[in-house]
C-alpha positions in Angstrom: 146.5 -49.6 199.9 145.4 -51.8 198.6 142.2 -50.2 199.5 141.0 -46.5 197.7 143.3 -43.7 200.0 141.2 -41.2 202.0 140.4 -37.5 200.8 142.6 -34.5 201.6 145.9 -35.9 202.3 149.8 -35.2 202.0 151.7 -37.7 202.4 156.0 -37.2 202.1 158.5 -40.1 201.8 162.2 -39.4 202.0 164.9 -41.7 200.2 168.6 -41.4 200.9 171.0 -44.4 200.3 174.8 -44.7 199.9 177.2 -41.7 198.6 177.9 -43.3 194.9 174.4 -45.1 194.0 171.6 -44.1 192.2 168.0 -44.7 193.2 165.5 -46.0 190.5 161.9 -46.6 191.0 159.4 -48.9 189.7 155.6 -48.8 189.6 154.3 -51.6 190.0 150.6 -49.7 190.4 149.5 -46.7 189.9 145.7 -45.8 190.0 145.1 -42.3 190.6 142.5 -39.4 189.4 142.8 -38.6 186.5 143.6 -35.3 184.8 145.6 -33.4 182.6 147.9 -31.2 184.4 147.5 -33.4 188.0 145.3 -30.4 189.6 143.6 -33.4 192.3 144.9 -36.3 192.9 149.4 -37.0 192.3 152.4 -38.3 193.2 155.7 -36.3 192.6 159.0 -37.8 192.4 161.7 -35.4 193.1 165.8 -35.5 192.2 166.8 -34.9 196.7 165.6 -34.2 199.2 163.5 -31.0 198.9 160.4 -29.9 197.3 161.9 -27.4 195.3 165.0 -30.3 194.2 164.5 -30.9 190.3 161.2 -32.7 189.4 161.5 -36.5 187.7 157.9 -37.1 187.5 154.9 -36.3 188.7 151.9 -39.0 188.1 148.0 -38.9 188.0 146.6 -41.7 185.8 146.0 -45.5 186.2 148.8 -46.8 183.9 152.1 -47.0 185.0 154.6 -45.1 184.0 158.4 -46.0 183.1 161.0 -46.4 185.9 162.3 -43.4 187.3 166.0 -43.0 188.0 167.9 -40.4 190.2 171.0 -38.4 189.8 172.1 -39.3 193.3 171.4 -40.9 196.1 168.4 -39.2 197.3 164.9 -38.6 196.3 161.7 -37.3 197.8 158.2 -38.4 197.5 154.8 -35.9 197.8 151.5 -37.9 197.7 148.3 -35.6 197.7 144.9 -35.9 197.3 142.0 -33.7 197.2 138.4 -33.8 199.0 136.4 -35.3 196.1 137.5 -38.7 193.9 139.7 -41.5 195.3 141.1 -44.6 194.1 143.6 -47.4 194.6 146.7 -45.2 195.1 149.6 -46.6 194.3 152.7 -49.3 195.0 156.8 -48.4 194.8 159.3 -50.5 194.8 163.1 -48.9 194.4 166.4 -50.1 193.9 169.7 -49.2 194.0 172.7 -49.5 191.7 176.2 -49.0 192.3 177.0 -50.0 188.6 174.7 -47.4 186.6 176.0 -44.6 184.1 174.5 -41.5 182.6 174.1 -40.8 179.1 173.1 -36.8 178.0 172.8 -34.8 175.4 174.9 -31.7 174.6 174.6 -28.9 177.0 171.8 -30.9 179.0 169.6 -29.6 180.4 169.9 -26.6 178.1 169.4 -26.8 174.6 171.6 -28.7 172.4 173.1 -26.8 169.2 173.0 -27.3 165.9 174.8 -29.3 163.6 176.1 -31.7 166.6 176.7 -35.5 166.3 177.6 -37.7 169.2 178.3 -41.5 169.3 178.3 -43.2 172.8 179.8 -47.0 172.6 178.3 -48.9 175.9 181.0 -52.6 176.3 180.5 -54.6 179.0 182.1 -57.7 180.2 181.2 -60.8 178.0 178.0 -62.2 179.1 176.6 -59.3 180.3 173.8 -57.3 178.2 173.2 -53.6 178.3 170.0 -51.9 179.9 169.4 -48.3 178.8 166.2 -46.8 179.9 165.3 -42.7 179.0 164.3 -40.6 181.6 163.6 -37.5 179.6 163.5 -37.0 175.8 162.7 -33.3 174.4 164.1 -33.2 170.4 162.4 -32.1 167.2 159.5 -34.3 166.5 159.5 -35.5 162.7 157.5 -38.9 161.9 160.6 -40.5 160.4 162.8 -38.6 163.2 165.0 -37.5 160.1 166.4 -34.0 162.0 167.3 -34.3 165.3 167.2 -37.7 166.8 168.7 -40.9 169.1 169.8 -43.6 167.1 170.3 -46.7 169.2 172.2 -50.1 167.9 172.8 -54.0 169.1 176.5 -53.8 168.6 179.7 -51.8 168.6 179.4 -50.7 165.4 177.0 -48.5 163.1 176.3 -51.2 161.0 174.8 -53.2 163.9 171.1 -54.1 164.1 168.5 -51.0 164.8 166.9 -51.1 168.1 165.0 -47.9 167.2 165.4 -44.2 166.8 163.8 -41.6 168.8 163.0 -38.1 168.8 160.0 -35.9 170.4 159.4 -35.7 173.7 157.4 -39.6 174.3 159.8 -41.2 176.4 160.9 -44.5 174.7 160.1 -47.9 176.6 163.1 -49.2 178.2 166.1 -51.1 175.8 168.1 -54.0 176.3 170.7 -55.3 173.9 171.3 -59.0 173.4 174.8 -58.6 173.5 177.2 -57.3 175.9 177.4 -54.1 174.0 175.6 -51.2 172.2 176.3 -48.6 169.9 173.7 -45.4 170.4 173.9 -42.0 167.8 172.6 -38.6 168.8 172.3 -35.6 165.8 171.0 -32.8 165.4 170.6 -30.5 162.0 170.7 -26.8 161.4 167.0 -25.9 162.5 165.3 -26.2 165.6 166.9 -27.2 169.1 165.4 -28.6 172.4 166.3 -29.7 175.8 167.7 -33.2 174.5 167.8 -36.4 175.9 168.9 -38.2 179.0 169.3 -42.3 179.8 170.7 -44.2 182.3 172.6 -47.5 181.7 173.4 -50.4 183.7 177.1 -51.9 183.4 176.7 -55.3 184.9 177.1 -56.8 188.5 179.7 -55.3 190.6 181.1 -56.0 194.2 182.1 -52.5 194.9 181.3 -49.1 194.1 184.7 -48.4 192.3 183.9 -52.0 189.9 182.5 -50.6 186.7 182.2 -53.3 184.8 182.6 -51.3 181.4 184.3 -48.5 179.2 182.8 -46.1 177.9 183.5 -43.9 174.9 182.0 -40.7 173.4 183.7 -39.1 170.1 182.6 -35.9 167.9 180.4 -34.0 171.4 181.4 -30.8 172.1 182.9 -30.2 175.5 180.0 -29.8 177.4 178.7 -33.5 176.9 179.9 -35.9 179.2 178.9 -39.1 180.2 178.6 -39.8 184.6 178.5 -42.5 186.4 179.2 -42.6 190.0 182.2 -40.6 191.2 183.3 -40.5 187.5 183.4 -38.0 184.5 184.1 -38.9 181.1 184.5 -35.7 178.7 183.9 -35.7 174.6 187.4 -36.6 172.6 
């Protein structure tokens, strides 16, 4: 890189920072074969260390995708090409954060259940703004998302301004509130379930891994939601 990689290569990166931060990956470029199912040319992004840890992504186009965000403090990387078609490759940079939560669904990575609602409140320190960026979104597809859906709000409140609701499984562009503060809805009716959702949130500047910068509440989940960040649990109320 910047020149086209050569043919017939694997290439493996391993990531491992601090016990208590998350890793989160942004492509700056990404200009690979193309094809549906990444048969040639790909790069795979997984959630540890191994090749059979949990898969985040794995890429074969020349658009970037989203950014990618662990569940710990390791990832590892697998870059292969085949014999034929080459291109640009691609360019990484990562950070880490000591001050990001975890937002999921019911019974993640399982299927939710019916008839669940769950309101997540996001408050952070005055002059700070929330970032929320999805990492995987599976729910009923409808084109008004009136079954199952994520409802996201600039506020603390219900009432507050829309961001946007979401369902289906096309991962939503990365949020930002103007505020210090957002209010985010997930439901789901009586019909058909999925895997759910799952979105990490940034809480501000901190100086320490115990400085959270926020507080966090979830009401109306059933047990099995909670909400992480790093070395903490929250449970439903």
């Amino acid at each position: 890189y910047p020149g086209n990689y050569p043919p017939s290569r694997d290439c493996f990166w391993s990531v491992t920072v601090d016990p208590g931060l998350l890793i989160t990956f942004a492509f700056g470029v990404l200009s690979l074969e193309t094809h549906p199912d990444c048969h040639y040319d790909y790069l795979e992004v997984r959630d540890g260390l191994l090749p059979e840890d949990p898969l985040l992504g794995r890429y074969c186009s020349t658009s970037s995708p989203p950014p990618v965000v662990t569940t710990g403090p390791n990832a590892w990387i697998h870059f292969h090409s085949d014999s034929i078609v080459s291109d640009r490759g691609f360019h990484i940079t990562y950070t880490t954060s000591p001050s990001t939560g975890i937002i999921i669904s019911p019974n993640w990575p399982n299927n939710y259940a019916h008839n669940r609602q769950c309101i997540y409140l996001i408050r952070l320190p005055q002059g700070e703004k929330v970032a929320l960026n999805f990492t995987h979104m599976n729910l009923e597809s409808h084109s008004n998302c009136n079954f199952d859906y994520v409802e996201v709000r600039d506020g603390l409140q219900e009432t507050a301004p829309l961001i946007g609701r979401y369902c289906g499984d096309v991962v939503p562009a990365p949020l930002q509130s103007s505020s210090n503060s957002m209010w985010i809805r997930f439901r789901s009716d009586s019909s058909v379930t999925r895997a759910g959702f799952r979105a990490v949130y940034t809480v501000g500047e901190c100086v320490s891994s115990m400085c959270w910068g926020a507080s966090v509440l979830v009401s109306l989940c059933p047990l099995s939601t909670s909400l992480t960040l790093p070395g903490m649990n929250f449970g439903c109320v």
